[in-house]
GUNU-399308 format. One record per atom (N, C-alpha, C, O, CB): residue in three letters; x, z, y. Coordinates in steps of 0.1 Angstrom, whole numbers, plus 5000, padded with zeros to 4 digits. Each point is the difference from the previous one (the first is absolute). Glycine has a CB too. Layout:
<torkes>
alaXZY;...
</torkes>
This chain:
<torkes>
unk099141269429;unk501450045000;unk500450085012;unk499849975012;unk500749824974;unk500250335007;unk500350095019;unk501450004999;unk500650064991;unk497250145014;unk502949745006;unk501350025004;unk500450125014;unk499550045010;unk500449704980;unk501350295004;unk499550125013;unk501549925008;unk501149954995;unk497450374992;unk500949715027;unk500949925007;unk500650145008;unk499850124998;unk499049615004;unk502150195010;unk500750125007;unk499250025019;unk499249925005;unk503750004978;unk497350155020;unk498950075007;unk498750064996;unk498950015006;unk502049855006;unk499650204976;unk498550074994;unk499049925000;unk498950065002;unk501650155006;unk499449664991;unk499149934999;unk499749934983;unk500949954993;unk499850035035;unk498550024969;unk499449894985;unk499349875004;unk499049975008;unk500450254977;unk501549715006;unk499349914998;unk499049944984;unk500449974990;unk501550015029;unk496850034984;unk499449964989;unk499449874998;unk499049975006;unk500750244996;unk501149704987;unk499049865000;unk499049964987;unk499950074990;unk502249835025;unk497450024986;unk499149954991;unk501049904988;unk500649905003;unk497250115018;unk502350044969;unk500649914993;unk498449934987;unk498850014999;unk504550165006;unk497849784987;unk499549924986;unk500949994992;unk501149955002;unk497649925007;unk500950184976;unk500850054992;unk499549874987;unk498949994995;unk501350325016;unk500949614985;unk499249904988;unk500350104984;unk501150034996;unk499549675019;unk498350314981;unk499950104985;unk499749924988;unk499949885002;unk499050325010;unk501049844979;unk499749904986;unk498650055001;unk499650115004;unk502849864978;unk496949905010;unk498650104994;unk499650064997;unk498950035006;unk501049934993;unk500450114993;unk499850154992;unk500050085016;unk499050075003;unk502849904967;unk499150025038;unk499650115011;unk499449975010;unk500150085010;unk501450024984;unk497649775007;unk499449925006;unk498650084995;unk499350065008;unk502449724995;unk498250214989;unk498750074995;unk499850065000;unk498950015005;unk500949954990;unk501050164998;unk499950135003;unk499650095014;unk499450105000;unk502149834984;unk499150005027;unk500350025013;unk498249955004;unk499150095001;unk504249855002;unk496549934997;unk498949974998;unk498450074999;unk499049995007;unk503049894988;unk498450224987;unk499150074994;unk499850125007;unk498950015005;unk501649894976;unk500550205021;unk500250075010;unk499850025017;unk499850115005;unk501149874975;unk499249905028;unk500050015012;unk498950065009;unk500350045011;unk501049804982;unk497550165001;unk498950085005;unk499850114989;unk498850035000;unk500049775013;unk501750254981;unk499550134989;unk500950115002;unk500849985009;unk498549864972;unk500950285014;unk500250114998;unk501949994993;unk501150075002;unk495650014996;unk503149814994;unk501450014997;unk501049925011;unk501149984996;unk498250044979;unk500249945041;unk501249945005;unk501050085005;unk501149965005;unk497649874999;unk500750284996;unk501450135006;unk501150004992;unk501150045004;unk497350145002;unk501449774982;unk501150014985;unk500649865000;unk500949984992;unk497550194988;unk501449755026;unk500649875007;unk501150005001;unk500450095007;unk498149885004;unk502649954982;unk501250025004;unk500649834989;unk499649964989;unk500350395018;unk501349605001;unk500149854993;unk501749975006;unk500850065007;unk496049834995;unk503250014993;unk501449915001;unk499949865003;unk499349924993;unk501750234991;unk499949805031;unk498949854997;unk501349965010;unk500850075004;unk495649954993;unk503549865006;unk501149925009;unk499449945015;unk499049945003;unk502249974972;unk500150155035;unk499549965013;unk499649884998;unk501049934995;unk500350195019;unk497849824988;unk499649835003;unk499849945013;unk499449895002;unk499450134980;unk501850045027;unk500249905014;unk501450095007;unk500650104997;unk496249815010;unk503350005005;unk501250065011;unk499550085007;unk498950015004;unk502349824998;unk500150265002;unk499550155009;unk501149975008;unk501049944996;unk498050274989;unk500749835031;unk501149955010;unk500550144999;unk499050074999;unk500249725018;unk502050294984;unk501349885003;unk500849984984;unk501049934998;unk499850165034;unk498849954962;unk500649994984;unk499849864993;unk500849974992;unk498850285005;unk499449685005;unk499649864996;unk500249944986;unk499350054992;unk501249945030;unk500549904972;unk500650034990;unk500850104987;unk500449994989;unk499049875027;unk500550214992;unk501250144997;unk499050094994;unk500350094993;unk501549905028;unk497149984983;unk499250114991;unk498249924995;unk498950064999;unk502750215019;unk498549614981;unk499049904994;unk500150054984;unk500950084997;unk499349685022;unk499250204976;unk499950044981;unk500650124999;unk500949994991;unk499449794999;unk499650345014;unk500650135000;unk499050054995;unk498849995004;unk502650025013;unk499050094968;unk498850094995;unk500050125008;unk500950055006;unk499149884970;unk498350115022;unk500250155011;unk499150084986;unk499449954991;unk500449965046;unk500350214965;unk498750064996;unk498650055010;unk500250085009;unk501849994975;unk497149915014;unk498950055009;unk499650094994;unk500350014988;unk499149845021;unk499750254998;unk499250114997;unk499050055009;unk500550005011;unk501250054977;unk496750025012;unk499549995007;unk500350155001;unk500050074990;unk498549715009;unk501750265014;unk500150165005;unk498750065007;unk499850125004;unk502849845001;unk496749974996;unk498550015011;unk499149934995;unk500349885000;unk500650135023;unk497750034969;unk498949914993;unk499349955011;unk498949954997;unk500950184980;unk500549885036;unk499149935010;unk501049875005;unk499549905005;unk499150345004;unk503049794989;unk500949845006;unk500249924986;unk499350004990;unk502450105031;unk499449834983;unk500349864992;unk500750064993;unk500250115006;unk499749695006;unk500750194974;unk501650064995;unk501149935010;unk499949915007;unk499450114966;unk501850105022;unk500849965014;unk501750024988;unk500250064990;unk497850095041;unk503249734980;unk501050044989;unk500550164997;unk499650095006;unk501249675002;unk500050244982;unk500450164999;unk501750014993;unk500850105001;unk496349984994;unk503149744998;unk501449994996;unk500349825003;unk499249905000;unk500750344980;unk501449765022;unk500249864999;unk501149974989;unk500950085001;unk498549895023;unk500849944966;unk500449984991;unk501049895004;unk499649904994;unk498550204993;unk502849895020;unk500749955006;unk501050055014;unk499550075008;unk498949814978;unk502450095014;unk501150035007;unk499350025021;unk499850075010;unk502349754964;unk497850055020;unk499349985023;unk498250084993;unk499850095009;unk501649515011;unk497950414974;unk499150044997;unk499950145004;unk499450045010;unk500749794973;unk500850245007;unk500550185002;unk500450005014;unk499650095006;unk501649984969;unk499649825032;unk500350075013;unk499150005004;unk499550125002;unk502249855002;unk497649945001;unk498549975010;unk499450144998;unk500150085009;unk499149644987;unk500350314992;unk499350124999;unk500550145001;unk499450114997;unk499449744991;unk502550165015;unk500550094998;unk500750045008;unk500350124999;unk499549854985;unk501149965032;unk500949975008;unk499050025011;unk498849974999;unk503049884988;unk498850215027;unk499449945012;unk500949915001;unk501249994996;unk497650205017;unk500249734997;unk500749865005;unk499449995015;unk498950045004;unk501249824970;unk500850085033;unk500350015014;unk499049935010;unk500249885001;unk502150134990;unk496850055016;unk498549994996;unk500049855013;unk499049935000;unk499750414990;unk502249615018;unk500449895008;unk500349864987;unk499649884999;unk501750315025;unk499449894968;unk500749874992;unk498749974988;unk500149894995;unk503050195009;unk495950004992;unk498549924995;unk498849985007;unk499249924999;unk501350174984;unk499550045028;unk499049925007;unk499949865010;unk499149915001;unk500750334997;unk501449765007;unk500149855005;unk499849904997;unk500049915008;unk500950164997;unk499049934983;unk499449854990;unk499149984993;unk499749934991;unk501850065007;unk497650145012;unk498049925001;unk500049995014;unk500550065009;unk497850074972;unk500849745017;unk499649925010;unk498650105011;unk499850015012;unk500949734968;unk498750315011;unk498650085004;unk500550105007;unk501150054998;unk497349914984;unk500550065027;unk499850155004;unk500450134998;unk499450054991;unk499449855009;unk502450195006;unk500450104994;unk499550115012;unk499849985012;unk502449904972;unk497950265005;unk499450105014;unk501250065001;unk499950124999;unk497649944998;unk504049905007;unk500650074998;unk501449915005;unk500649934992;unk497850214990;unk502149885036;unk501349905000;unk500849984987;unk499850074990;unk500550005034;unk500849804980;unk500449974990;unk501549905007;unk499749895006;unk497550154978;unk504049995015;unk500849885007;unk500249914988;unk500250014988;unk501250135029;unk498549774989;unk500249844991;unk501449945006;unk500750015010;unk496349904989;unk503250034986;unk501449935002;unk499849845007;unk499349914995;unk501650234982;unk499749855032;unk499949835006;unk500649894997;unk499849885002;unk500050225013;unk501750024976;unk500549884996;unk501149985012;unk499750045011;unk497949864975;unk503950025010;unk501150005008;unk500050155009;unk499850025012;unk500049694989;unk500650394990;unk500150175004;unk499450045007;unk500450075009;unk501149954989;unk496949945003;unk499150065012;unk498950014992;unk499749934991;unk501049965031;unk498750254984;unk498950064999;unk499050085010;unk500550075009;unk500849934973;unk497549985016;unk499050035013;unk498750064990;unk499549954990;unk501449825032;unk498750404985;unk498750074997;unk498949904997;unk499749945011;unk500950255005;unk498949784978;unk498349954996;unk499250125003;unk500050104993;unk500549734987;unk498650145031;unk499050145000;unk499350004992;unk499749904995;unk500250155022;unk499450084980;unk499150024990;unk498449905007;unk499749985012;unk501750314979;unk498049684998;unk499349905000;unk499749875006;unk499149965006;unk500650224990;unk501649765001;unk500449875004;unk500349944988;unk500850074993;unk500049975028;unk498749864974;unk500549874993;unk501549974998;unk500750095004;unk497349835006;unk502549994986;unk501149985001;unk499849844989;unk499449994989;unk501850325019;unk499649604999;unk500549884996;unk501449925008;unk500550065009;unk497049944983;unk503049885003;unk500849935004;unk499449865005;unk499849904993;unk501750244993;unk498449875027;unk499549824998;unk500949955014;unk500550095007;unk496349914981;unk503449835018;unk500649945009;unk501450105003;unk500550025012;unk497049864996;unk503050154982;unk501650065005;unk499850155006;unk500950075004;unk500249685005;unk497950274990;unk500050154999;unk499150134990;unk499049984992;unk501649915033;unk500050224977;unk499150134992;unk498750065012;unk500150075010;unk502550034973;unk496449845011;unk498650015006;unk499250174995;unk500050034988;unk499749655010;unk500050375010;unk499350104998;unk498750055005;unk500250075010;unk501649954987;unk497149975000;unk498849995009;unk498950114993;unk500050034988;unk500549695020;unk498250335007;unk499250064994;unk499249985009;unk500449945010;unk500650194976;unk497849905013;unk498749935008;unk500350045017;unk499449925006;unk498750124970;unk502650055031;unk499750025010;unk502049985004;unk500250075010;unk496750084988;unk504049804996;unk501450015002;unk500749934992;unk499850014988;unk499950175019;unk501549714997;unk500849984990;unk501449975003;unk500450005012;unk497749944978;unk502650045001;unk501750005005;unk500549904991;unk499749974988;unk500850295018;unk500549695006;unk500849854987;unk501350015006;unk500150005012;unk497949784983;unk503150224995;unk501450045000;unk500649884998;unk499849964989;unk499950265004;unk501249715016;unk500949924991;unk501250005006;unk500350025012;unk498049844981;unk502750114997;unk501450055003;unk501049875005;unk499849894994;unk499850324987;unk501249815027;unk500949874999;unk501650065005;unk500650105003;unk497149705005;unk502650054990;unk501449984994;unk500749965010;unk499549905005;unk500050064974;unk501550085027;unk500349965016;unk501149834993;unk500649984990;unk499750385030;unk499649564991;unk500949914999;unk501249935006;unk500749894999;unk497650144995;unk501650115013;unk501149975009;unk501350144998;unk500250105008;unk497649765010;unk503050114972;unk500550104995;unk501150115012;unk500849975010;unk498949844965;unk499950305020;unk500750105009;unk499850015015;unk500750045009;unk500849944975;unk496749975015;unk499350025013;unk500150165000;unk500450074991;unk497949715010;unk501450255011;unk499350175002;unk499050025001;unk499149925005;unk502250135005;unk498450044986;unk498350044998;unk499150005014;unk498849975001;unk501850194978;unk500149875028;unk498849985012;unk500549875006;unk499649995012;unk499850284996;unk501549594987;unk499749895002;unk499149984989;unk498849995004;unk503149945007;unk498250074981;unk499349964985;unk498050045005;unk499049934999;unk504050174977;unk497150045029;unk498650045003;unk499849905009;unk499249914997;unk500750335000;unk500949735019;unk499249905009;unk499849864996;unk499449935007;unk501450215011;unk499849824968;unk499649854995;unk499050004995;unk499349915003;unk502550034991;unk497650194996;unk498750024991;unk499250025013;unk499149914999;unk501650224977;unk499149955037;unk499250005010;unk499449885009;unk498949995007;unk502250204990;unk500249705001;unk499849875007;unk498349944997;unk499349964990;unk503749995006;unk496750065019;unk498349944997;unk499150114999;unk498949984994;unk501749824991;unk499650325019;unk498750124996;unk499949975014;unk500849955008;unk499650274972;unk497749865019;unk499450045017;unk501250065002;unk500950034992;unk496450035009;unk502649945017;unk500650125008;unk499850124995;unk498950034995;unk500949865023;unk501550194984;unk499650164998;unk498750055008;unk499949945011;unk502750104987;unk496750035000;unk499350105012;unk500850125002;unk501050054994;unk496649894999;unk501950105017;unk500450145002;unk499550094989;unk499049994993;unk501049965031;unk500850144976;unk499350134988;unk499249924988;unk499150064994;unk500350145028;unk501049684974;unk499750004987;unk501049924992;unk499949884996;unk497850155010;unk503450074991;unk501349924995;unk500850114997;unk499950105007;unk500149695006;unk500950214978;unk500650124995;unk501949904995;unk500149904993;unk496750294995;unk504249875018;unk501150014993;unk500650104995;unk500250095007;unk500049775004;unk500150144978;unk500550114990;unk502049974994;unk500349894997;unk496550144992;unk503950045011;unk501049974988;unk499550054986;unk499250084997;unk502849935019;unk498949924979;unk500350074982;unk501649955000;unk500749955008;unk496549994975;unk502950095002;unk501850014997;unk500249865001;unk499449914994;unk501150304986;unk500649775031;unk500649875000;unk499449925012;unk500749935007;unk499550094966;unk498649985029;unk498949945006;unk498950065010;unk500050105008;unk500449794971;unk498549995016;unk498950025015;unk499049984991;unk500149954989;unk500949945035;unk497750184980;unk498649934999;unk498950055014;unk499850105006;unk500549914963;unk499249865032;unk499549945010;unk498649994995;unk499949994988;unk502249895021;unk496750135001;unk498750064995;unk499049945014;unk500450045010;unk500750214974;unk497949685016;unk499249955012;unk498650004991;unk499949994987;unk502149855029;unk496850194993;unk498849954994;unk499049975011;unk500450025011;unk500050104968;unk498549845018;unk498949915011;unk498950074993;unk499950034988;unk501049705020;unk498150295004;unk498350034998;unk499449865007;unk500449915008;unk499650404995;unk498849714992;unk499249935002;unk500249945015;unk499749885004;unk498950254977;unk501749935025;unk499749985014;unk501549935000;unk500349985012;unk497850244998;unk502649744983;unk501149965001;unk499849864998;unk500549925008;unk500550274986;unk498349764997;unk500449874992;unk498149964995;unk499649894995;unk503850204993;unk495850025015;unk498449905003;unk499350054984;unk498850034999;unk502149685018;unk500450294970;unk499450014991;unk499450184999;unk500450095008;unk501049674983;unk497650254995;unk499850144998;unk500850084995;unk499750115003;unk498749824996;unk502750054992;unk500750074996;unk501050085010;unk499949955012;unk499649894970;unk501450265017;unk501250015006;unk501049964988;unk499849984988;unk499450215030;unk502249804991;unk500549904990;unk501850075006;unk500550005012;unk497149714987;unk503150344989;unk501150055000;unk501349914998;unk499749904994;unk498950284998;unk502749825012;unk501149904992;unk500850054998;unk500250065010;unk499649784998;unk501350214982;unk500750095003;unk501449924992;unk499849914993;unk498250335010;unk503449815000;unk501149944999;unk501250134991;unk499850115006;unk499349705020;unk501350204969;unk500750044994;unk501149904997;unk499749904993;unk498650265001;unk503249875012;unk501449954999;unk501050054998;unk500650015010;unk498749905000;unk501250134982;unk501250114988;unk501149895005;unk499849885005;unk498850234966;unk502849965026;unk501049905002;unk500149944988;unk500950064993;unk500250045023;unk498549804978;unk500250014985;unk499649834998;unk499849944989;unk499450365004;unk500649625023;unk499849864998;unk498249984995;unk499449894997;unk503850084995;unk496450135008;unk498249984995;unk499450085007;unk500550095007;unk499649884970;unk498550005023;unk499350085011;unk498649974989;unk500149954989;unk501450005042;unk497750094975;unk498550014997;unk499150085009;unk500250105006;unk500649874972;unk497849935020;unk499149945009;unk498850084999;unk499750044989;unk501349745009;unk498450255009;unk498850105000;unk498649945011;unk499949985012;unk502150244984;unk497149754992;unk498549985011;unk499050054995;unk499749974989;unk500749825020;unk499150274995;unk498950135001;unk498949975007;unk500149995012;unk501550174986;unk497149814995;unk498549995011;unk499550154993;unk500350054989;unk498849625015;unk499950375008;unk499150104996;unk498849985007;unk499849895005;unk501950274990;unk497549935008;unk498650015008;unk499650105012;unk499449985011;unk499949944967;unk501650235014;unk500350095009;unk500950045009;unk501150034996;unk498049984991;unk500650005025;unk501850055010;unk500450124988;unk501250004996;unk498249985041;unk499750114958;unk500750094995;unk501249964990;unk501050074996;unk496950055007;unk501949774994;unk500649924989;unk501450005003;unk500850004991;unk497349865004;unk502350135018;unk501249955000;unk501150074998;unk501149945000;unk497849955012;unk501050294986;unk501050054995;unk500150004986;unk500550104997;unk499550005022;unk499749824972;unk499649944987;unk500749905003;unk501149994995;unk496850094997;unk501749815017;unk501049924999;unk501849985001;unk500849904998;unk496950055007;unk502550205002;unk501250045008;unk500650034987;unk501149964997;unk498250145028;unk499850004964;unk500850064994;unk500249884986;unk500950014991;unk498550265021;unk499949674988;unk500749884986;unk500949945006;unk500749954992;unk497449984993;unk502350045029;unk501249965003;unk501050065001;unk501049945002;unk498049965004;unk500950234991;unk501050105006;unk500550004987;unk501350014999;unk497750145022;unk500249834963;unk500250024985;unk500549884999;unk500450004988;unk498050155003;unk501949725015;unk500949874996;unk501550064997;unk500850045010;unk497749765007;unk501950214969;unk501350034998;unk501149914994;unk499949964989;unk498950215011;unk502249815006;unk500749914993;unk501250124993;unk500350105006;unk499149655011;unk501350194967;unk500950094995;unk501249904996;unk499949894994;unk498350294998;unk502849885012;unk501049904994;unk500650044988;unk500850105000;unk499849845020;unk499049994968;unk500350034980;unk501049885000;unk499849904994;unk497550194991;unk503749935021;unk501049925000;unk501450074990;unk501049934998;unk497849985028;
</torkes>
């Protein structure tokens, strides 16, 4: 199935189509012979596709093979979300974000409570212990957002409550920034800081908006660290109020 998304990018997945017999066999008889180029069928999605899920489960498509060296691939959908998928770009943040695997290609993910933060390309991505985990063999990033409780604090009180308990600053390795409304606040340690191998980023983002969200970043490389600068710099909060 090829969806074409926005940034001139495609997405192509592996689906499974459930057919009656008759084209079970057929398909079958054909699959290694001369007639699979003439291949062509009607059959029903049989599993979930993220992000459409329900909305497009038991959906007839038509297939057809366009290349006697690939798989047959869709060419119609016989249904409403069916026709769109195959026919619509779709907003290549709002499907790619809801695979978990490996993408070669950033991607901002939703966090959830109007915040969103870059997933770099070839990182993982899950939810576990209260936060959105992102990892890859030599780097990873974990985001978690909170909820101030102390109503109509200010953001750079609200930041020095979330800071309560970090190492000391060092010199030259600490960054204060604004954004609208607010502050974000940025420190990290090398090895030579704290004994372990990693270097190790924290970063703070505080909007006036009573929420803030949390940023920790390990890598392997010093080069790394303007990677880690810039997924903090992509923590966005939006007010859809």
């Amino acid at each position: 199935m090829h969806v074409r998304l926005t940034h001139e990018t495609e997405l192509v997945l592996g689906i499974w189509l459930e057919v009656d017999d008759d084209t079970l066999r057929k398909a079958r008889d054909v699959w290694e012979e001369q007639g699979y180029a003439d291949l062509a069928f009607r059959g029903r999605l049989s599993h979930k596709i993220r992000p459409w899920g329900e909305d497009l489960l038991g959906a007839t498509f038509t297939a057809q093979v366009a290349d006697p060296e690939e798989l047959p691939h869709l060419v119609a959908g016989h249904h409403p979300t069916a026709a769109r998928v195959l026919e619509d770009t779709w907003d290549r943040d709002l499907v790619l974000s809801r695979f978990p695997h490996q993408l070669p290609v950033d991607v901002r993910t939703d966090l959830g409570d109007h915040w969103s933060v870059i997933r770099s390309a070839g990182l993982t991505a899950r939810f576990a212990d209260g936060a959105d985990q992102f990892a890859g063999p030599d780097r990873s990033a974990a985001v978690t957002v909170f909820t101030d409780d102390t109503p109509g604090r200010k953001p750079e009180d609200f930041l020095a409550a979330l800071l309560a308990g970090s190492p000391d600053t060092i010199p030259g390795q600490w960054l204060t920034e604004p954004v609208p409304g607010g502050l974000r606040h940025a420190f990290w340690l090398t090895p030579d800081d704290h004994g372990r191998e990693r270097y190790e980023f924290y970063g703070f983002t505080v909007p006036a908006s009573g929420t803030a969200a949390g940023l920790f970043c390990t890598h392997e490389e010093l080069a790394d660290l303007a990677w880690a600068q810039q997924v903090w710099r992509s923590l966005a909060w939006a007010d859809r109020s």
